[in-house]
C-alpha positions in Angstrom: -19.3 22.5 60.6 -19.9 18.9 61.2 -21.3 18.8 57.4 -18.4 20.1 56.2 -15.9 18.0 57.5 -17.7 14.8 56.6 -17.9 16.8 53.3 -14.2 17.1 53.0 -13.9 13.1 54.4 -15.7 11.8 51.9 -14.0 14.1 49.4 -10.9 13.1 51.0 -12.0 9.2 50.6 -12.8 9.8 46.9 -9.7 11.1 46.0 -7.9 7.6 47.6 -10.1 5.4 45.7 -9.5 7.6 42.5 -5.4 7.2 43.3 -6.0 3.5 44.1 -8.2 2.7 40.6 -5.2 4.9 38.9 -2.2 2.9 40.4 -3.7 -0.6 39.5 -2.9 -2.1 36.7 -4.5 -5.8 36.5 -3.8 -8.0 33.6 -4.6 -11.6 32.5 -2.2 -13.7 30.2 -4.1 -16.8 28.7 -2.6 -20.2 27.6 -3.1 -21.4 24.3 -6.6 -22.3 22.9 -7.4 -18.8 23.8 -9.7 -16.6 26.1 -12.9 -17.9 24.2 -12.2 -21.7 25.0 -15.6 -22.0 26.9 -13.0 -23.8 29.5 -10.3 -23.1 31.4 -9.1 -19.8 30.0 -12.6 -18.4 29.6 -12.6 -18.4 32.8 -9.9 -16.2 34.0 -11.2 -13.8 31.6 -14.7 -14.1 33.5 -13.4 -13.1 36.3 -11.8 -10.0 35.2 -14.3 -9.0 33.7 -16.5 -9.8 36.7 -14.1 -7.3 38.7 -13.9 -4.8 35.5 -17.8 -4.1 36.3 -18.3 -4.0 39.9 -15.3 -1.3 39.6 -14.8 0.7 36.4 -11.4 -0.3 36.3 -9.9 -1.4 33.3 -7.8 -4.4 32.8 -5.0 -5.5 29.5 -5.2 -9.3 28.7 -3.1 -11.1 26.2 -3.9 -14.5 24.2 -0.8 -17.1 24.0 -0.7 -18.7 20.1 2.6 -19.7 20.2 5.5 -20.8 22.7 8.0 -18.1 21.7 5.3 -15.4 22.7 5.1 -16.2 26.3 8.4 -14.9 27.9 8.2 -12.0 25.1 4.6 -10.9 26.5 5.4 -11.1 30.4 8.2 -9.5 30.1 6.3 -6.7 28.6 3.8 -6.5 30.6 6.4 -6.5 34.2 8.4 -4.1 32.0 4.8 -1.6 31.9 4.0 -2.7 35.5 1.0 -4.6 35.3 0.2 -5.4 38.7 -0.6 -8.1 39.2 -0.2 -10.2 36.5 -2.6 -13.3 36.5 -1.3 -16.2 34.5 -3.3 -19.1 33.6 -2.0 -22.9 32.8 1.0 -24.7 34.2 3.2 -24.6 31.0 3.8 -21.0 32.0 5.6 -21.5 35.8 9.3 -21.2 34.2 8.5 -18.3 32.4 6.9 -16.5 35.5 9.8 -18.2 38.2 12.2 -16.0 35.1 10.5 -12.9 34.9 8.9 -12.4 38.8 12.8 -13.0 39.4 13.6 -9.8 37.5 10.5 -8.2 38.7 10.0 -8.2 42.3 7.8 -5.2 42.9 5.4 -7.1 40.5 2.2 -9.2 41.4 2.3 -12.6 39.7 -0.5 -14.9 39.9 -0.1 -18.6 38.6 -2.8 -21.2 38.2 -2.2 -25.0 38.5 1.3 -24.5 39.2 3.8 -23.5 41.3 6.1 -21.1 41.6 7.9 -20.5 45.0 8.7 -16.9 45.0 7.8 -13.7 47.6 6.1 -11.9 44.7 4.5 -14.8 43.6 0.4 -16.5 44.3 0.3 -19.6 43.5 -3.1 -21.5 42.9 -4.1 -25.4 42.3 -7.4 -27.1 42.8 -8.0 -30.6 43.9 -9.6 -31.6 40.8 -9.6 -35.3 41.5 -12.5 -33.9 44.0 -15.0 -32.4 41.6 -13.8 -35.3 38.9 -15.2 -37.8 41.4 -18.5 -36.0 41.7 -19.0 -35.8 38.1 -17.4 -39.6 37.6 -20.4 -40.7 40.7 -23.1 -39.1 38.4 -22.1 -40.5 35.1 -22.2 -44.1 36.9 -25.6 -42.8 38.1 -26.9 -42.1 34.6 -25.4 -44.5 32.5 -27.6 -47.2 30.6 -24.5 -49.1 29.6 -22.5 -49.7 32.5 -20.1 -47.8 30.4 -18.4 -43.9 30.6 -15.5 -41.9 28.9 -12.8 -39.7 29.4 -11.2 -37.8 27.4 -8.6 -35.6 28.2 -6.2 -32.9 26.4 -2.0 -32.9 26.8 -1.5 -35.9 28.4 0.3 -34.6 31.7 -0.1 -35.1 35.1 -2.8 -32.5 35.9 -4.9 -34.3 33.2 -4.4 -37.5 34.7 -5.5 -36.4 37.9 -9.4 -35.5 36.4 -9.3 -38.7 34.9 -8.3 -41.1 38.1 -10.5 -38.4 40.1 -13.6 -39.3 37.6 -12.9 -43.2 37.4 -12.8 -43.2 40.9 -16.3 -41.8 41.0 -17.7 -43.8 38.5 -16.4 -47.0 40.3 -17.5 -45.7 44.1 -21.2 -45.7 42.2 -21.0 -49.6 40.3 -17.8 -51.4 40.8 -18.3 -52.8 37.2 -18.4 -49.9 35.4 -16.1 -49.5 32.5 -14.4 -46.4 32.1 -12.8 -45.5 28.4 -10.2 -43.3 28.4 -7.8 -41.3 25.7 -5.8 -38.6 25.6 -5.8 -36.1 22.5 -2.1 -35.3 22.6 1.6 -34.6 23.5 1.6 -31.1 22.2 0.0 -27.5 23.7 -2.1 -28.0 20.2 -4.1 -31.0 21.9 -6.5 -28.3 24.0 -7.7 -26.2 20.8 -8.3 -29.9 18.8 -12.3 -30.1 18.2 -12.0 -32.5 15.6 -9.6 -34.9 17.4 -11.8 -34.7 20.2 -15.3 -35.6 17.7 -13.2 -38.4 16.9 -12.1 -39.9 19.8 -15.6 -39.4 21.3 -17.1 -41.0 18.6 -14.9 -44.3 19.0 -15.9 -43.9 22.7 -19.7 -44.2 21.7 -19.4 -47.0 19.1 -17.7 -49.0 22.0 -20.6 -48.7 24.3 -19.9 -45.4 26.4 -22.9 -43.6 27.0 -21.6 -40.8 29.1 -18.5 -38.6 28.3 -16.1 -36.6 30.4 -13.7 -33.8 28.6 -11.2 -32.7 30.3 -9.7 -30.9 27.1 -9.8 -27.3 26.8 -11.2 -25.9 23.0 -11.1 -30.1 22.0 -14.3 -30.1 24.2 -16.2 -28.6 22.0 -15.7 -31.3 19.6 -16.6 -34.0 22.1 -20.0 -32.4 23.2 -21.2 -32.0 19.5 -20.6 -35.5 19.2 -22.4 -36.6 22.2 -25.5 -34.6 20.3 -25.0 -36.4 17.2 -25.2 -39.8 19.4 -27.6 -38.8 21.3 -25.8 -39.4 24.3 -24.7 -37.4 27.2 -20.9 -35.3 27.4 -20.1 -33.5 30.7 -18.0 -30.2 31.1 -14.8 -28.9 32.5 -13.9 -25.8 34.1 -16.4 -23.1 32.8 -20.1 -24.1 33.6 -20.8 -25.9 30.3 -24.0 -26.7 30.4 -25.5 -24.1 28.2 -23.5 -25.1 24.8 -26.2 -28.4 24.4 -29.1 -28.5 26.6 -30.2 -31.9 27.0 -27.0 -33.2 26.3 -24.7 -31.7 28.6 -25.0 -33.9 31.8 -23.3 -31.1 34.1 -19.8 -29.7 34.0 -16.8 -29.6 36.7 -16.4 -26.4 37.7 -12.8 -24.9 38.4 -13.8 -21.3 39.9 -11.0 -20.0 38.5 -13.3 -16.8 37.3 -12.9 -16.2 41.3 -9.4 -17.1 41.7 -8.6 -14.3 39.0 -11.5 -11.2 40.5 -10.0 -12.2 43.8 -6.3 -11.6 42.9 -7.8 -8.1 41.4 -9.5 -7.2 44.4 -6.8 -8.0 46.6 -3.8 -5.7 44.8 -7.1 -3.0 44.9 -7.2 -3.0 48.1 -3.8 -3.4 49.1 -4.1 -6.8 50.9 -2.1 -9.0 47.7 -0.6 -12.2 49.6 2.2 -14.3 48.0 2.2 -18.4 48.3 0.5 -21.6 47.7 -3.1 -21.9 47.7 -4.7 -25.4 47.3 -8.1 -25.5 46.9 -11.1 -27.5 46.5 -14.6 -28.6 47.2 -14.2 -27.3 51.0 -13.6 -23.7 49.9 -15.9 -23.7 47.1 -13.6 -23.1 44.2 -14.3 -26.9 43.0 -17.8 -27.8 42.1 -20.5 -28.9 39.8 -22.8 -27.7 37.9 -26.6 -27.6 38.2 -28.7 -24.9 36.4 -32.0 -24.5 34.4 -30.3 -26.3 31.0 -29.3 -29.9 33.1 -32.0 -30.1 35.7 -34.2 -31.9 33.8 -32.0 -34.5 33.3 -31.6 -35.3 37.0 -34.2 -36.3 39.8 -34.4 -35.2 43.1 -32.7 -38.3 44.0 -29.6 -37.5 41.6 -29.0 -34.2 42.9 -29.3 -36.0 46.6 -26.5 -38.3 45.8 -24.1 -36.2 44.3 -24.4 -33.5 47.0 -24.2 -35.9 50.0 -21.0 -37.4 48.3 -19.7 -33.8 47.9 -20.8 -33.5 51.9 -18.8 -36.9 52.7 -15.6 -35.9 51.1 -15.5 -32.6 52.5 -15.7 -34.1 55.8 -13.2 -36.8 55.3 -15.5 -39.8 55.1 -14.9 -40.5 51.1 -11.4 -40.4 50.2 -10.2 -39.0 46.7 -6.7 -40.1 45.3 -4.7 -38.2 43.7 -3.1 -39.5 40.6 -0.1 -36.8 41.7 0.6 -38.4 44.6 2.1 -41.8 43.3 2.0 -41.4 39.4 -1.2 -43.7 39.1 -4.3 -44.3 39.9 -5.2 -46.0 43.3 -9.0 -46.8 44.6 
């Protein structure tokens, strides 16, 4: 008797999971440069596939190439009630404010912006955290006394890695120089490898030794350039690291991979909550990278360093700026 009821329980439990994997519908819309950036929207696609996995269920995702395609898609995706609908990069928060509007039985997820609305999660990181970690180790391995940074659209969220990472750089040697150039005013500036080989070379002929991107797709152009100087580049968002062993310092981690398998899980299991999340070094969704291709690059002592700076601003005792809070950069 007692075997067949748990029998008919666990029967009885399958059948909920099988309605629960049937009634979700999890999707992903990318910003431009694409879902094979090795950056930022890499990540989100990371993630779902991460959560696509660990539990068989199937996700729709959607790669942004123009502007007039981004109301047009998630409107088409509320429309076939994708639930919820994760939506990576700022330039998308009036499109989802429009259509979550429309929509309010739909999930919406937004990273790095915000949208104020009951249906709506929005995510931003403290970037200027992990920039300073990656700014302190630069200063720490520079020859020259000099680093780079070279961001994507020049906006606000940009600006913040940079001030974050000169901040770091100057908390390490008060002298040292830090280069900086932006690759555009247009969406096209994150998918710009050749822009960003060019402006890194510049950077290198000027004495820089040590180059953040902060660029999206343009990256990629920066980091081959580092190889062809023989110098070091460091990564953004997606653990970089592996693209050139030996060249790739670390990388700045944005777990947004996590942000996105999280927001999955949670409409899964019925436990979806709207607002603002901010998060950073504290909750683990801000860090950097240290693997088997850049650990040879560092010493004990490194590694030391940048993790007891890591420990001092998560307890308060280093302050990071942020370039958002007064439009420049203040150290």
């Amino acid at each position: 008797m007692r075997t067949a009821f748990k029998l008919a329980a666990g029967i009885a439990m399958s059948a909920i999971a099988a309605v629960s994997q049937a009634q979700i519908k999890p999707s992903v819309i990318y910003d431009m440069g694409g879902k094979f950036d090795r950056s930022f929207n890499q990540a989100s696609y990371t993630g779902a596939e991460a959560f696509k996995q660990e539990t068989g269920i199937n996700y729709t995702d959607f790669e942004i190439t123009n502007e007039g395609q981004r109301e047009q898609v998630m409107l088409r995706f509320a429309q076939r009630g994708f639930s919820p609908i994760v939506v990576a990069g700022f330039q998308q928060a009036p499109i989802v404010e429009k259509v979550a509007r429309q929509f309010p039985k739909v999930h919406f997820v937004l990273i790095d912006s915000v949208v104020d609305l009951p249906n709506v999660r929005s995510v931003v990181f403290k970037e200027h955290e992990g920039s300073f970690l990656v700014g302190a180790l630069a200063a720490m391995k520079s020859k020259t006394e000099a680093v780079g940074f070279i961001g994507g659209m020049d906006i606000p969220l940009i600006r913040k890695f940079g001030c974050g990472y000169e901040q770091g750089a100057k908390y390490i040697d008060k002298d040292t120089k830090v280069f900086a150039n932006m690759t555009g005013a247009t969406p096209s500036a994150w998918n710009d490898p050749t822009k960003g080989g060019e402006l890194a070379k510049a950077q290198f002929d000027n004495g820089v030794d040590v180059i953040f991107a902060a660029a999206g797709g343009t990256g990629v152009g920066v980091y081959q350039a580092a190889v062809d100087a023989d110098k070091y580049a460091i990564g953004v968002d997606s653990n970089q690291n592996y693209l050139h062993p030996g060249h790739m310092l670390t990388s700045m981690v944005k777990r947004v991979d996590l942000i996105t398998k999280k927001a999955f899980e949670d409409e899964m299991n019925g436990t979806f909550t709207s607002g603002l999340q901010v998060v950073g070094l504290k909750e683990g969704d801000i860090s950097w990278a240290l693997d088997e291709h850049n650990k040879d690059l560092l010493s004990k002592e490194d590694i030391k360093r940048v993790n007891d700076i890591r420990d001092a601003i998560i307890a308060g005792d280093i302050k990071v700026h942020n370039w958002e809070d007064t439009q420049s950069c203040v150290y």
